[in-house]
N, C-alpha and C positions, 0 to 999 in steps of 0.2 A: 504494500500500500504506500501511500505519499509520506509516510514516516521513513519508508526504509533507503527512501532517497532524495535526502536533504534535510536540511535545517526549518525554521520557522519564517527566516527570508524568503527562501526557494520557494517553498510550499504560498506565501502569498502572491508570490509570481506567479507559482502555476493559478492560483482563484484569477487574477487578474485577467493573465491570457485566456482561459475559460468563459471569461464576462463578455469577450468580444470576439477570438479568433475563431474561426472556420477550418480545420489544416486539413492538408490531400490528403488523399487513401485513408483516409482514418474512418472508423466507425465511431464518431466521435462519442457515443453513450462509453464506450470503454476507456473515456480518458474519466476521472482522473484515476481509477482504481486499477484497471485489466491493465491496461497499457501505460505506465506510468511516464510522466510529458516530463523533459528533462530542458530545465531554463537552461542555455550554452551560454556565459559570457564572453568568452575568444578562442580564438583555437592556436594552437602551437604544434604545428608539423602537422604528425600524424593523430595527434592529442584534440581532445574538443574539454573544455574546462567552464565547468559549470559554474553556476552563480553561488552554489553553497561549497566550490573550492576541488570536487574532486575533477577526477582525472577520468576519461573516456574515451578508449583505444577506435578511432572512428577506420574501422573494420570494414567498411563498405562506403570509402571516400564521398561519403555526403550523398548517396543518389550516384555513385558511380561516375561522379565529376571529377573530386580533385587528383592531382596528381603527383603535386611537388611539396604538398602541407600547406597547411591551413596558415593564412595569414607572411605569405612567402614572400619576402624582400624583394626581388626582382619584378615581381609581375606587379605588388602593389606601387615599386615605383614607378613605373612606369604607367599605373593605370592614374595617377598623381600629378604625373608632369604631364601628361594628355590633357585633364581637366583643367590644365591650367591656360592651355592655349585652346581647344575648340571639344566641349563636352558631348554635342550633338548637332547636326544639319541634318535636313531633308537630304535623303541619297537619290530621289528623282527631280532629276534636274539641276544635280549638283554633284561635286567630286571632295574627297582628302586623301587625304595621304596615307592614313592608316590602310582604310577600305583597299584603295589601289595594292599599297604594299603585302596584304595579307595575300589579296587572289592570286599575285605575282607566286609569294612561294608557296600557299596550298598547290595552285597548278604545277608546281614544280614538282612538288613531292606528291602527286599522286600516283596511285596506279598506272603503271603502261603496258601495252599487248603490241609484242614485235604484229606488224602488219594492221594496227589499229591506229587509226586518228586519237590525238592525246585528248582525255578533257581541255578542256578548253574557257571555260566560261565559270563564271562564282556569282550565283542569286544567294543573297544573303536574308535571314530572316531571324527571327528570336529565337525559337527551342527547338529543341527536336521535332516535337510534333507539329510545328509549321512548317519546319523541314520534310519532312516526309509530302504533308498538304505541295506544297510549291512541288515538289521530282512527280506527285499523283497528276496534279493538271498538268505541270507541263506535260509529260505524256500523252494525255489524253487530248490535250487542245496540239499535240503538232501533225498528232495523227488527223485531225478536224480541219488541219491548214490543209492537210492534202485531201480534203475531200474520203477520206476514209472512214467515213463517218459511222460503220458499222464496230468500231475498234471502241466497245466504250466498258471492257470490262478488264479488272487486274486478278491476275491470280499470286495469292499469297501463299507460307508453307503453314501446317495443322502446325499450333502451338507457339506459333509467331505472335509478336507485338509489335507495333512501330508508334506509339501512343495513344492520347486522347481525344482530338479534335475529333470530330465526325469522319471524315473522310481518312485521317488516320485509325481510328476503330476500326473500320470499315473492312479494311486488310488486316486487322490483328481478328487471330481465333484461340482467346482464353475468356471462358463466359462471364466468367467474376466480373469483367471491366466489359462486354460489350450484348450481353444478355439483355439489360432492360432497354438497352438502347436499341437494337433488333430494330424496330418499327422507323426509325429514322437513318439508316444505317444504307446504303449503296449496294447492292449486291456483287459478291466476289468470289473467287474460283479459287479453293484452298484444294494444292497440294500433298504429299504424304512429308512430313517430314525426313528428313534424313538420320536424325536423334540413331546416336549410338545407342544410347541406354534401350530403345526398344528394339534392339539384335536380335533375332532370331538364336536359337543356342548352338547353331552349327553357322553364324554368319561372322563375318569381321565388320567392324565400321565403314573399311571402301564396299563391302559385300551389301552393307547398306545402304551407302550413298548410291549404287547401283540401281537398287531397288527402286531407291525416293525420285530416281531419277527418270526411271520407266512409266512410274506414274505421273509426275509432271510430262512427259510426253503424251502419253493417253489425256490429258487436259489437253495439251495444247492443238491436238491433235482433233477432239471432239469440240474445239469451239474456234476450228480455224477460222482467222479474218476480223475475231469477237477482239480479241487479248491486244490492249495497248503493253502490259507492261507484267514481267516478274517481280516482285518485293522479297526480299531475303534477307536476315539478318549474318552474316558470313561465319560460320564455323562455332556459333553461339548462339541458342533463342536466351537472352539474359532473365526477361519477365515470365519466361514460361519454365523456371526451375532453374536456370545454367544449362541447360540441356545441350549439350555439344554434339559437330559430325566432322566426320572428314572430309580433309580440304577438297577430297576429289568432286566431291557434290558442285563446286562451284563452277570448275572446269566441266563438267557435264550440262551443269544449268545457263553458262554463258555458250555451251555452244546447239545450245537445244535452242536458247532465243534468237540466236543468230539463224537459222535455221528456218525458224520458224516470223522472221521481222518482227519481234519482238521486243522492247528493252528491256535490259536490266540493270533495274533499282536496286543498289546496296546501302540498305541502311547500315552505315559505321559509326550512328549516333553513341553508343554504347560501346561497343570494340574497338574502336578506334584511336588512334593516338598511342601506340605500345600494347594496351592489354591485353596481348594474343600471343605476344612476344614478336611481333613485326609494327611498324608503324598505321600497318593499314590492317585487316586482317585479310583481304583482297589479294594479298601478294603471296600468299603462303598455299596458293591454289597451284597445284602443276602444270607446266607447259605446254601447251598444244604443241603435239607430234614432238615432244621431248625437247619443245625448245626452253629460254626462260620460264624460271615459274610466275604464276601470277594470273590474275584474271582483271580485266578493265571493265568495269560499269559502265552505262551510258549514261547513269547518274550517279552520285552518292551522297548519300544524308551525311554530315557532320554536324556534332553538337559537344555535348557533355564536356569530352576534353579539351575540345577544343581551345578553352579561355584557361586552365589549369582547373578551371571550378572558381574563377572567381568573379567570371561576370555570364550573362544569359546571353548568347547569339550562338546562329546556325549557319552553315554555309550551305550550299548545293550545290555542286559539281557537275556539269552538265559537257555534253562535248561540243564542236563549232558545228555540228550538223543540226541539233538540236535548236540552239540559237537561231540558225540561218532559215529556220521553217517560220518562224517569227517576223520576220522582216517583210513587211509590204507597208504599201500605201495607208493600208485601211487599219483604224485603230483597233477594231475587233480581232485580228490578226494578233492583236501585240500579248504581251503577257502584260495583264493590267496588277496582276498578285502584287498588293503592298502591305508593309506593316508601318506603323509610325516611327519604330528606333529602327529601322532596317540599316544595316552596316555602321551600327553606334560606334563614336570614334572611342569611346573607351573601351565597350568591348573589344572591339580593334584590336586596341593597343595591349592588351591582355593577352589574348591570341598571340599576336608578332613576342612578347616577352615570354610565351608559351614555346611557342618556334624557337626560340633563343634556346633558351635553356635545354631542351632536347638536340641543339645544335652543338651548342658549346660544350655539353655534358656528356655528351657521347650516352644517354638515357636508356638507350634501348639493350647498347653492352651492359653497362651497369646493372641491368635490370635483369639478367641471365644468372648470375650468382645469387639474387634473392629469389627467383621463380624455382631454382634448385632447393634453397631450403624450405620455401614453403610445401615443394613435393615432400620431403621429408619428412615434414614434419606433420602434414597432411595423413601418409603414409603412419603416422605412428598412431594418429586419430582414428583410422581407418580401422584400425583392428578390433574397438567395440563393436557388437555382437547387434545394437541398431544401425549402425551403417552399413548399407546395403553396396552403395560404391561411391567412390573418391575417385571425382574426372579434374582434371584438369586442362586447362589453353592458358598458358601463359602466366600471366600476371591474376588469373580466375582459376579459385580454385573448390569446389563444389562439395558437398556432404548428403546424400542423398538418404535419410531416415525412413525407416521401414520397422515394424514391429518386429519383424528375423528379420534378420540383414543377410540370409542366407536363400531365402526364399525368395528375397523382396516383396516380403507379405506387409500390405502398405498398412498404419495407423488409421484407426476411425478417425473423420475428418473430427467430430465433434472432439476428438480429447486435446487438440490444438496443440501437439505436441511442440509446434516451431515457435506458438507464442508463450509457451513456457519454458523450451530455452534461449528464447531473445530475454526474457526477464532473468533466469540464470544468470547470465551471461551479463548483464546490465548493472545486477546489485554486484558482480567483479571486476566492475569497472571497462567490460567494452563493449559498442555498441555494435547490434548485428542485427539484421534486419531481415529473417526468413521468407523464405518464399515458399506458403505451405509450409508442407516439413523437409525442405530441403534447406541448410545452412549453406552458406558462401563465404568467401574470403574474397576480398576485391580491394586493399587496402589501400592507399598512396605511397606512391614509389619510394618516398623518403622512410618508410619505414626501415625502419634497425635490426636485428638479432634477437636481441634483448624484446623488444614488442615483439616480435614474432613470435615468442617462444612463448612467450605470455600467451597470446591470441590461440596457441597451439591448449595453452594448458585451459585458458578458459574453454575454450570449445570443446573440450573432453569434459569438463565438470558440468560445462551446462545440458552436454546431451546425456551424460549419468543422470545427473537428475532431472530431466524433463523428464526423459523413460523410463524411470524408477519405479 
């Protein structure tokens, strides 16, 4: 209850925040008891440090934002000296310098496919889930520039999410989040996933991706002419448990859209920026006919990491073919999609001191000798008797809880095993944020040793006693 975390301070902050805030995903009848609300007064690294003083191992980088720690000298000064000379303009009909210099080296650093035209092009917009909205129309309206007008449906994978907005539910298939919205909702053409975790006992993961891959062709196959566009989140559904596939799926699904006139939408809102253990997770896909590895999108979502986690904007990545269906006389033609902070010069400037520091810091090496100890130590978590399996990609790394863990004989939803050990796990100090009962490890990069080992031993304690 609200004694076991904090002081008599704390506890009137929480009434306070109660009197007026609203917060996402929450069932808010379960604050302030089931789900206990924790005031943050600042953060330090990889640290979130509350208002009554303790210390909170933030284990899932804020929503899967931050990168470099909370409250991170580089990016805030830079986000400082921005506000001091131009905070925000209109980006229609108007240019800075941030905006420009960002597109310059996201294009630079994207994805390439030997015999492919490079992206090309950066529509900027606030979160994720506008991101996604902006790569959904544009598909659809370039296929409309060409008179293709029968092109007005997307198929997404089972178990996918790409957000909230309407037209982003629309392609995500987890009921919780797009169930009562059905009645308002676009219809859309959901795939088999590729998800290792549902292997067959005589398959491997590529023996999967094979599979998922067959059936995305029978879709694409049964609604030839329909399909503007594939959505995929690349080698991770993050919302739909961590559920991870092999890379081969991508290289199968960029040449199944190819194939079939297609595009393909990678959302790298979530994966992106390192947590794959590549900068993109796009690029960890293998070579057509044994060339480069890698797969190019003809769009892709970016968000989350983009800013390190310290400010809200999205990019979207588009190639010059895309763009060039756009351009006529007539303004119905154009893409009219706008937001008010669209290519906010702070966000910007956030981003570019993002870029830095994965430039300067060589981020991605660094980041090999800790994705090693968290296997480890993952691995040692792994051997209670409720964990069914421990996957990992990269910098994510996954807990899969099951009542045997030898069966995979799943818990009754009602005994909410994952929000008793998020609260385990909370009164020792770190924050975890289940998905169902599957636990995650998604930390910021700056994490230590010493937190690691910690984050290892809480996570053993709290799924002792959730399942106890």
């Amino acid at each position: 209850m609200l004694a076991e975390h904090g002081d008599a301070a704390a506890d009137a902050w929480r009434r306070r925040d109660l009197d007026v805030l609203w917060h996402p995903c929450t069932q808010m009848r379960e604050h302030p008891d089931t789900m206990p609300l924790l005031p943050i007064e600042r953060g330090d690294g990889a640290w979130l440090i509350g208002r009554d003083g303790r210390r909170y191992l933030d284990a899932i980088s804020s929503w899967w934002t931050n990168l470099f720690g909370h409250a991170n000298p580089r990016i805030a000064d830079a986000i400082a000296a921005q506000a001091r000379t131009l905070e925000h303009v209109i980006l229609a009909g108007c240019s800075h310098a941030p905006a420009v210099e960002l597109a310059e080296r996201l294009l630079a650093l994207a994805p390439r496919e030997t015999g492919r035209a490079p992206l090309a092009k950066v529509f900027y917009a606030d979160n994720g889930s506008a991101g996604v909205e902006v790569a959904l129309k544009m598909a659809f309206h370039w296929f409309r520039n060409r008179g293709e007008t029968r092109r007005t449906k997307f198929i997404a994978l089972e178990n996918g999410y790409h957000g909230e907005t309407l037209g982003a539910l629309a392609v995500g298939d987890i009921p919780l989040y797009r169930r009562v919205y059905a009645p308002l909702l676009a219809e859309a053409l959901f795939a088999p996933s590729p998800d290792a975790y549902a292997c067959a006992p005589d398959e491997t993961p590529a023996d999967r991706a094979r599979r998922a891959a067959d059936g995305l062709r029978e879709v694409l196959e049964r609604h030839a002419g329909e399909v503007c566009a594939l959505i995929l989140e690349p080698l991770v559904q993050c919302a739909g448990g961590m559920r991870m596939h092999d890379p081969l799926y991508l290289r199968l699904a960029r040449d199944l859209c190819d194939a079939h006139g297609v595009f393909l939408i990678a959302d790298e809102i979530a994966v992106g920026f390192g947590r794959t253990g590549t900068l993109f997770a796009c690029e960890q896909a293998p070579g057509r006919d044994g060339g480069a590895p890698g797969v190019q999108p003809d769009l892709m979502c970016l968000s989350k990491g983009l800013t390190g986690g310290a400010m809200p904007l999205a990019a979207v990545l588009a190639t010059q073919a895309i763009y060039d269906g756009f351009l006529d006389e007539s303004r119905e033609r154009a893409f009219l999609h706008s937001h008010s902070y669209t290519g906010n010069p702070l966000a910007c400037a956030a981003a570019l001191a993002t870029l830095d520091i994965f430039q300067n810091d060589d981020v991605i090496a660094r980041n090999r000798p800790t994705a090693a100890r968290m296997r480890e130590l993952a691995r040692e978590v792994g051997v209670l008797p409720p964990v069914a399996e421990v996957r990992q990609t990269g910098m994510i790394v996954a807990f899969e809880l099951a009542r045997d863990g030898r069966t995979d004989t799943p818990f009754d939803p009602a005994e909410r095993i994952g929000l008793r050990a998020y609260r385990a796990a909370l009164s020792r100090g770190v924050l975890l944020r289940p998905l169902g009962d599957v636990l995650y490890w998604i930390p910021p990069y700056c994490i230590d040793s010493e937190a690691l080992q910690h984050l290892a031993d809480v996570t053993r304690g709290a799924i002792l006693e959730a399942t106890s």
